[in-house]
Backbone as XML, in Angstrom:
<?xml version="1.0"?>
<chain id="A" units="angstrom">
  <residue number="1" name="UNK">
    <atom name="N" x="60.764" y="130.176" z="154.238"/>
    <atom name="CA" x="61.813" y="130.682" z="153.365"/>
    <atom name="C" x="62.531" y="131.829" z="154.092"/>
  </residue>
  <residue number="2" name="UNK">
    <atom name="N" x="63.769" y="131.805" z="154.391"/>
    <atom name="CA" x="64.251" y="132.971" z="155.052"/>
    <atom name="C" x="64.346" y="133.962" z="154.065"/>
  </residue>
  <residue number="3" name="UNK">
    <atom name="N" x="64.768" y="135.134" z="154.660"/>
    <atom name="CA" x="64.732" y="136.550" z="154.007"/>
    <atom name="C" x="65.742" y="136.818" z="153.173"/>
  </residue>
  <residue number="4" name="UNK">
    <atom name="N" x="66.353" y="137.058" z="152.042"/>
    <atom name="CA" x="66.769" y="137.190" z="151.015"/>
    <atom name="C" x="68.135" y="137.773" z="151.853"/>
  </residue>
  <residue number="5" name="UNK">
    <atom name="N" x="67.503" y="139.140" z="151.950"/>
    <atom name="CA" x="67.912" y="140.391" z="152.192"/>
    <atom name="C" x="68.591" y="140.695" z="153.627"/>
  </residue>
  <residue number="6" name="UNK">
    <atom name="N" x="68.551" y="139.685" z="154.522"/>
    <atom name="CA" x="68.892" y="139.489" z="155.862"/>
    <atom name="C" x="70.230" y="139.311" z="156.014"/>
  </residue>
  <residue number="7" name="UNK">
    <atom name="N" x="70.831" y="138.718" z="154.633"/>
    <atom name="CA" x="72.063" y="138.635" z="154.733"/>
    <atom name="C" x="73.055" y="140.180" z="154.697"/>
  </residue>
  <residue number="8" name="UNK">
    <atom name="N" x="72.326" y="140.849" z="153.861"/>
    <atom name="CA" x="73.106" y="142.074" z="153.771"/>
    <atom name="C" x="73.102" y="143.080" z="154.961"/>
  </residue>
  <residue number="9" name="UNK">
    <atom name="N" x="73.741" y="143.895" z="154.994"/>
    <atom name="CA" x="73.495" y="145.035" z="155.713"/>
    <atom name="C" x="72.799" y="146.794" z="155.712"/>
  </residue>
  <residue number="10" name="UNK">
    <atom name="N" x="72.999" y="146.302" z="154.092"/>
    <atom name="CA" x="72.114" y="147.812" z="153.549"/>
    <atom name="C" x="70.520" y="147.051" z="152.680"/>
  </residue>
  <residue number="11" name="UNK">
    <atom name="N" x="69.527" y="147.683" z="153.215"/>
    <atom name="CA" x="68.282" y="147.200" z="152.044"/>
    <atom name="C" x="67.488" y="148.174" z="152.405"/>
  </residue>
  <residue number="12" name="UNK">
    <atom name="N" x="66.439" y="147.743" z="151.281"/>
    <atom name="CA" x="65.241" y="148.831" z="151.376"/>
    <atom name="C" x="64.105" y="148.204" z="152.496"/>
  </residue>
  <residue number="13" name="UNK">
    <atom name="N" x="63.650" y="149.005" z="152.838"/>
    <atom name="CA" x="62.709" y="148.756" z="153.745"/>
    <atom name="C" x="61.116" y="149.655" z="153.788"/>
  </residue>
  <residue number="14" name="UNK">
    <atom name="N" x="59.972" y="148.825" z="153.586"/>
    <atom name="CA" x="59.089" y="149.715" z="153.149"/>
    <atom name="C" x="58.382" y="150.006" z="155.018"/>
  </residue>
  <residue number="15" name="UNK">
    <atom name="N" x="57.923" y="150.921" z="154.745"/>
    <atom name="CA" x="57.696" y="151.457" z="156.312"/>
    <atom name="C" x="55.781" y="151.732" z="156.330"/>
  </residue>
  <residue number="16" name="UNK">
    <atom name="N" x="54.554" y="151.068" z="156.580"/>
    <atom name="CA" x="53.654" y="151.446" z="156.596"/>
    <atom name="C" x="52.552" y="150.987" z="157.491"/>
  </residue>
  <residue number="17" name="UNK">
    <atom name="N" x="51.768" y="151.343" z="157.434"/>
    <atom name="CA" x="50.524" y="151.374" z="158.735"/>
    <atom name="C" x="49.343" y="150.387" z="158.197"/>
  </residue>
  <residue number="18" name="UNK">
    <atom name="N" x="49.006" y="149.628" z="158.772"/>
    <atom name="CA" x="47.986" y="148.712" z="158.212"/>
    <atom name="C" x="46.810" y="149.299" z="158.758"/>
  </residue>
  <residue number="19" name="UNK">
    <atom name="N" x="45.667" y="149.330" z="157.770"/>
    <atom name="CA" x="44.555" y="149.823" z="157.615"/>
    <atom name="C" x="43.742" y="149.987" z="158.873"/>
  </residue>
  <residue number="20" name="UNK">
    <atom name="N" x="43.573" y="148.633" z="158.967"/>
    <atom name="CA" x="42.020" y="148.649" z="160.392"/>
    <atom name="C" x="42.858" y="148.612" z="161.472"/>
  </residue>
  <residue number="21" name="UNK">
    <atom name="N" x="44.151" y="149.124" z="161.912"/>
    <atom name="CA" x="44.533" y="148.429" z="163.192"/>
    <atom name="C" x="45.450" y="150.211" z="163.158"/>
  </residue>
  <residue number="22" name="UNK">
    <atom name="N" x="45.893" y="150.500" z="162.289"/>
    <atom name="CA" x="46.672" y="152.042" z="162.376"/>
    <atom name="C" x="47.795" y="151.566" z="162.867"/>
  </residue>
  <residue number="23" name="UNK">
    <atom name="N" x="48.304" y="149.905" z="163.076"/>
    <atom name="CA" x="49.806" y="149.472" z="163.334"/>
    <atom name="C" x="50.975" y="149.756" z="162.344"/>
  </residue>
  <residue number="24" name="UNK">
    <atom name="N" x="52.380" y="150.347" z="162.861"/>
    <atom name="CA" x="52.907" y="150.482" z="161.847"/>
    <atom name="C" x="53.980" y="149.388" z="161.558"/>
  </residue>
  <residue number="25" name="UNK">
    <atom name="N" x="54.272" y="148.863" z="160.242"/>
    <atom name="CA" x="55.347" y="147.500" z="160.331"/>
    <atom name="C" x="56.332" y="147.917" z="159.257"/>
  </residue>
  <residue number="26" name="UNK">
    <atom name="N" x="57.066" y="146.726" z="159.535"/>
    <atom name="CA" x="58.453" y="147.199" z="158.472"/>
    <atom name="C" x="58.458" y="146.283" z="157.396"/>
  </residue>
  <residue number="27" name="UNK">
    <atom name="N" x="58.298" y="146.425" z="155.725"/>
    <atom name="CA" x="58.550" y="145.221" z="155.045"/>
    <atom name="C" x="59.386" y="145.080" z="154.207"/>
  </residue>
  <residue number="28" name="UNK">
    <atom name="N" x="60.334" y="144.208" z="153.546"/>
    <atom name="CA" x="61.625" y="143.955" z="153.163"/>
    <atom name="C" x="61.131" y="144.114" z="151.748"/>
  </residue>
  <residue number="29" name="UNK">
    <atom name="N" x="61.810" y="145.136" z="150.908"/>
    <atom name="CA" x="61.747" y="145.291" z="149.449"/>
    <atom name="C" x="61.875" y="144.361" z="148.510"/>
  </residue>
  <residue number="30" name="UNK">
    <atom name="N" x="62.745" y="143.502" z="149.602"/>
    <atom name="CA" x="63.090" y="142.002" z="148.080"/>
    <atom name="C" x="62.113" y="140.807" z="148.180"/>
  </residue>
  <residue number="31" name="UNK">
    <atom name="N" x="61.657" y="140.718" z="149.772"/>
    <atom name="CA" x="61.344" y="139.209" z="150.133"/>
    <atom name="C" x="60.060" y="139.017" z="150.952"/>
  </residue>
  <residue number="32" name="UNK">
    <atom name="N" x="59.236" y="140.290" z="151.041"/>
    <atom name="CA" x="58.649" y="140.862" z="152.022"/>
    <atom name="C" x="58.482" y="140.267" z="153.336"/>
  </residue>
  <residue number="33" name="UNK">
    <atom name="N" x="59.493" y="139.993" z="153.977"/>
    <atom name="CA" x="59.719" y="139.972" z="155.425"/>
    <atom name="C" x="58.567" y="141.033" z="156.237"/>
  </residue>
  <residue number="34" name="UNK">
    <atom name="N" x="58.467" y="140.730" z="157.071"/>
    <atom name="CA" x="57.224" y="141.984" z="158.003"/>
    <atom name="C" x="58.184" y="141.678" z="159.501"/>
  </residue>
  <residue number="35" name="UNK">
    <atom name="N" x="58.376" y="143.109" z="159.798"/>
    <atom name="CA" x="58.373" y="142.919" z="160.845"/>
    <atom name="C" x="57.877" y="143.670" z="161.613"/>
  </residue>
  <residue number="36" name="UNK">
    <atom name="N" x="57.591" y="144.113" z="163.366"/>
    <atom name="CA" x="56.734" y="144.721" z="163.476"/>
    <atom name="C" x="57.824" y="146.084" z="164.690"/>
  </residue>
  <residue number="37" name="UNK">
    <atom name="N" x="59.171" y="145.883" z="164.625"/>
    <atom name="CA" x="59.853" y="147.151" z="164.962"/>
    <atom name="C" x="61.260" y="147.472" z="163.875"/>
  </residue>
  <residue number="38" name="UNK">
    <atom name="N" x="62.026" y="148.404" z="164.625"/>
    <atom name="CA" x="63.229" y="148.409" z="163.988"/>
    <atom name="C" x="64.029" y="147.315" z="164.691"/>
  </residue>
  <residue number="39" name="UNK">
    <atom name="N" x="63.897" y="147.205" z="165.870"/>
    <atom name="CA" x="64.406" y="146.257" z="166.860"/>
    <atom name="C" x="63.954" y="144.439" z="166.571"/>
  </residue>
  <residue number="40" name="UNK">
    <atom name="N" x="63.274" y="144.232" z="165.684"/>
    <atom name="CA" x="63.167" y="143.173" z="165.471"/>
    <atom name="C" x="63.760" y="142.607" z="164.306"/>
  </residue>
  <residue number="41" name="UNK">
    <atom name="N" x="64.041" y="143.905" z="163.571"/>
    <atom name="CA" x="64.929" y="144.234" z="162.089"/>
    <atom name="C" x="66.563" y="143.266" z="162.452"/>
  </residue>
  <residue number="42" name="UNK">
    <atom name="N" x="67.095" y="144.219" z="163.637"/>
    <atom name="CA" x="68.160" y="143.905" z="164.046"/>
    <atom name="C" x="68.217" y="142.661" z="164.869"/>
  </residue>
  <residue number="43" name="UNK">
    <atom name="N" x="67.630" y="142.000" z="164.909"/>
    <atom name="CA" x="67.353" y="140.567" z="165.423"/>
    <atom name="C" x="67.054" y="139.399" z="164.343"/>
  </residue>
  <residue number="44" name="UNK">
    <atom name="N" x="66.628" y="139.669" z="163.141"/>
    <atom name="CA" x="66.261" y="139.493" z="162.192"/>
    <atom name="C" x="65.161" y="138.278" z="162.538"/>
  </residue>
  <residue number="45" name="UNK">
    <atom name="N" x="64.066" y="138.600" z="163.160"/>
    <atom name="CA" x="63.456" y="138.120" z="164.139"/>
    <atom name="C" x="61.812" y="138.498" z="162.842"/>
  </residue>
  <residue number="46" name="UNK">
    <atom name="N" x="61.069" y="137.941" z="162.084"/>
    <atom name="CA" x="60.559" y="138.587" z="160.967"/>
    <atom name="C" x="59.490" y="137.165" z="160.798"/>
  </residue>
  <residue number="47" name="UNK">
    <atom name="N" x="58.311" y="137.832" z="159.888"/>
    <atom name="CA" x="57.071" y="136.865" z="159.416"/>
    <atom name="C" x="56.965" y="137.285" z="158.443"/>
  </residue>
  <residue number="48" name="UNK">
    <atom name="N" x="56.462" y="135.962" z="157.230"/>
    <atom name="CA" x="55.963" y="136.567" z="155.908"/>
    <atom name="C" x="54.712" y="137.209" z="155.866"/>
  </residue>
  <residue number="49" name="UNK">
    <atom name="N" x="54.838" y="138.307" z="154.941"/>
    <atom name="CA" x="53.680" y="139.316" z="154.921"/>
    <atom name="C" x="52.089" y="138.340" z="154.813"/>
  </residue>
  <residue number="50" name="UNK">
    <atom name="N" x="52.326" y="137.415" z="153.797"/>
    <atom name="CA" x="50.959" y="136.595" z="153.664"/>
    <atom name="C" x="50.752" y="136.032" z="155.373"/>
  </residue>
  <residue number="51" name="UNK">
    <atom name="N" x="51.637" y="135.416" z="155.579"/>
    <atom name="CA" x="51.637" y="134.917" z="157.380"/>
    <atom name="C" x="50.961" y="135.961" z="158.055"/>
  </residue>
  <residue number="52" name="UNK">
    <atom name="N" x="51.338" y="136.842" z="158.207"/>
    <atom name="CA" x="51.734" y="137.867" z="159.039"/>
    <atom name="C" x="50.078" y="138.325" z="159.066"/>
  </residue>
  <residue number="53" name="UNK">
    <atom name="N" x="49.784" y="138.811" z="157.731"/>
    <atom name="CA" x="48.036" y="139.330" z="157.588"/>
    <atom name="C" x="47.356" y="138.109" z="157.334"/>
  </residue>
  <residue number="54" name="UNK">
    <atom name="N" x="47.666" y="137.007" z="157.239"/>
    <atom name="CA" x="46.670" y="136.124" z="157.566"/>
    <atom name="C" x="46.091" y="136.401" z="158.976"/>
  </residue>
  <residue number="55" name="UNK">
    <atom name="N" x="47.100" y="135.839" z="160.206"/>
    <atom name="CA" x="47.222" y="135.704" z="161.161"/>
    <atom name="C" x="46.724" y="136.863" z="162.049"/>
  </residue>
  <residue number="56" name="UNK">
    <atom name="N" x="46.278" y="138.073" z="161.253"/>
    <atom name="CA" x="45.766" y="139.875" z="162.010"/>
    <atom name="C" x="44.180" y="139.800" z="161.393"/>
  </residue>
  <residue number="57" name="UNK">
    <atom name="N" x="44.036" y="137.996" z="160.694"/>
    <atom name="CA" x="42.550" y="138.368" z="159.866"/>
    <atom name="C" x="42.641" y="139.538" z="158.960"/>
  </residue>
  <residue number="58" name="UNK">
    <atom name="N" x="43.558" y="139.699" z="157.947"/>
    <atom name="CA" x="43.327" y="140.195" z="156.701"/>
    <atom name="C" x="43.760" y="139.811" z="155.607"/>
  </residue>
  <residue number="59" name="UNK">
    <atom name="N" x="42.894" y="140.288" z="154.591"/>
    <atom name="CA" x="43.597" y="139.661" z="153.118"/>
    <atom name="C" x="44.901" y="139.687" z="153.006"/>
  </residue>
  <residue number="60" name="UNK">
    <atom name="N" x="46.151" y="139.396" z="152.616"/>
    <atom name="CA" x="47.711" y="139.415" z="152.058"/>
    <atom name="C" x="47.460" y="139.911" z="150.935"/>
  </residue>
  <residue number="61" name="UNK">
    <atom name="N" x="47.135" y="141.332" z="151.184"/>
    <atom name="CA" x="47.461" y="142.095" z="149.846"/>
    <atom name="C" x="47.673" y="143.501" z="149.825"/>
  </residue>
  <residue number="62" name="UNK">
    <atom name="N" x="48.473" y="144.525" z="149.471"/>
    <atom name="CA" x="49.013" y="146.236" z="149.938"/>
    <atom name="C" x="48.515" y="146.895" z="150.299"/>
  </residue>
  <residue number="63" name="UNK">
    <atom name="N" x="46.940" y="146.490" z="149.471"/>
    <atom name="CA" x="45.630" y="147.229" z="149.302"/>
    <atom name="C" x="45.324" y="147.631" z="151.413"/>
  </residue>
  <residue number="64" name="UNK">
    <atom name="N" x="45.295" y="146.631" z="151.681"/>
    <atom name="CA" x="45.375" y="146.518" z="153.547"/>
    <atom name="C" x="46.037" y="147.575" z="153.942"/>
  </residue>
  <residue number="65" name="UNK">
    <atom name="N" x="46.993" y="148.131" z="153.072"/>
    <atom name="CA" x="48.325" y="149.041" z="153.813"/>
    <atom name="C" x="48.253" y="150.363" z="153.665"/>
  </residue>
  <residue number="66" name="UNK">
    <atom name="N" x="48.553" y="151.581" z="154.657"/>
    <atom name="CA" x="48.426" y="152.683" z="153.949"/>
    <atom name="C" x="49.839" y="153.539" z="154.353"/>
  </residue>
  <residue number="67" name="UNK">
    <atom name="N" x="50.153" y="154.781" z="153.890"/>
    <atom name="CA" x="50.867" y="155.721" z="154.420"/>
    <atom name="C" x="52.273" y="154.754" z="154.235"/>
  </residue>
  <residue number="68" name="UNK">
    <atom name="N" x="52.914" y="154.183" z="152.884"/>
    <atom name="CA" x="53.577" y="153.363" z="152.273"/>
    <atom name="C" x="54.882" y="154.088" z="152.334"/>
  </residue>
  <residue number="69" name="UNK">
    <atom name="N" x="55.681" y="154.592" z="153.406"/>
    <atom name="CA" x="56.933" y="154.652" z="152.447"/>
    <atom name="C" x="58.376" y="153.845" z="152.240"/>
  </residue>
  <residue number="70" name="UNK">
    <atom name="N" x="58.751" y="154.367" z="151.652"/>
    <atom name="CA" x="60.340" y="153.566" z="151.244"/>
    <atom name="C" x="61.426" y="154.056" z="151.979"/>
  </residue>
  <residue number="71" name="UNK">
    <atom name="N" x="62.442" y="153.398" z="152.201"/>
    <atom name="CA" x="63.325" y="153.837" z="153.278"/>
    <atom name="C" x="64.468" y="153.132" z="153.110"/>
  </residue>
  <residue number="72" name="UNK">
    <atom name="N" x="66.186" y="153.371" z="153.346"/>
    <atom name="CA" x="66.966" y="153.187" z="152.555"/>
    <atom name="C" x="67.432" y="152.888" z="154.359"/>
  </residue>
  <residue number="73" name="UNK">
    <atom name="N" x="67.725" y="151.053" z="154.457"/>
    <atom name="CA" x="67.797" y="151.046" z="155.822"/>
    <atom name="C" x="69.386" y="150.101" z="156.022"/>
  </residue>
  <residue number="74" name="UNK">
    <atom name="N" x="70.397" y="150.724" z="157.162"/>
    <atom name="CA" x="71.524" y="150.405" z="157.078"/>
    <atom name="C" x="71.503" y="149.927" z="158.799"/>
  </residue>
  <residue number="75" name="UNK">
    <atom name="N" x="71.844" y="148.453" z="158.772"/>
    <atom name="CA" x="71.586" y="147.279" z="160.511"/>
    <atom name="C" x="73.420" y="148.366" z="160.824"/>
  </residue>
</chain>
């Protein structure tokens, strides 16, 4: 399913660090896209969050995520 939100140019973007790994990723407020820079943002180059923590061996769920914030992001 592509990203909702890819079409626009202004969205929210949640910004946080996954638990056992201290990686930080980017996820799309509407569609949760993951991606894993800002530079991949602008490529619109992106995995679904369930994909994404399947694939790192973890549950697909927030609980995984820490240091959560929100961010008002303009490509």
């Amino acid at each position: 399913m592509p990203c909702i939100s890819s079409r626009s140019i202004w969205l929210y973007i949640y910004i946080a660090k996954i638990r056992n790994t201290n990686q930080k990723i980017f996820i799309c407020d509407e569609c949760e896209a993951v991606w894993e820079s800002e530079k991949d943002i602008l490529k619109n180059s992106f995995k679904e969050f369930e994909d994404y923590m399947l694939e790192k061996g973890l549950k697909p769920v927030w609980t995984e995520l820490k240091d959560i914030e929100k961010k008002w992001y303009t490509r």
